[in-house]
C-alpha positions, 0 to 999 in steps of 0.5 A: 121418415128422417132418412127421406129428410137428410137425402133430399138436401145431401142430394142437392148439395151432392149436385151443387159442389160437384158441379162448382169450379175445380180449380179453386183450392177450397175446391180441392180441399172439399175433394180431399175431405169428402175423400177422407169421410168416404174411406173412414165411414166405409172402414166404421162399417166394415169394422162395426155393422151394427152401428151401421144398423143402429144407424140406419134403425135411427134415420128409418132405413130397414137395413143398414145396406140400404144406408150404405147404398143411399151413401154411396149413391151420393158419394158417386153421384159427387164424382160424376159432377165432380169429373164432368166439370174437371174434364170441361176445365181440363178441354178448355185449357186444351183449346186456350193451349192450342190456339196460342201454339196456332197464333205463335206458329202463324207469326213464325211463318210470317216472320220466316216468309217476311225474311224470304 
């Protein structure tokens, strides 16, 4: 089956860009395209089912559900990877911001307690 051929590698890909940095702009860039090919595959479908059915009758899936639900299985799989590690940048920035506030306001008092 070519449907079993295009999942394995769009899995591993899924998995390997959503589990890079979020911070690079090329990182934000592919979140921005795969954003714009998610919404316009979901309007062809809605708009055409039976291309979505030609599809998937082309690939080997029986019904063009199943191709959408493979798809968005996909896509949310991206998101998952994708906001794990945007949250792990996001609490390492935090700890960085919180000790730099702990060693400024350590210094105060050094400096208050040094005047006294």
């Amino acid at each position: 089956m070519i449907i079993k051929a295009l999942l394995i590698p769009a899995l591993l890909m899924a998995v390997v860009f959503s589990l890079r940095a979020r911070a690079s702009l090329r990182g934000q860039a592919r979140r921005k395209v795969i954003a714009v090919l998610t919404v316009l595959a979901g309007a062809t479908a809605v708009a055409f089912p039976t291309l979505l059915q030609d599809v998937a009758d082309a690939v080997g899936v029986t019904r063009g559900t199943d191709l959408l639900t493979y798809g968005l299985a996909l896509v949310i799989l991206y998101l998952v990877g994708s906001t794990s590690v945007r949250f792990r940048e996001q609490e390492s920035r935090f700890v960085r911001l919180a000790r730099q506030v702990a060693l400024a306001e350590a210094e105060a008092r050094l400096a208050s307690a040094r005047q006294a």
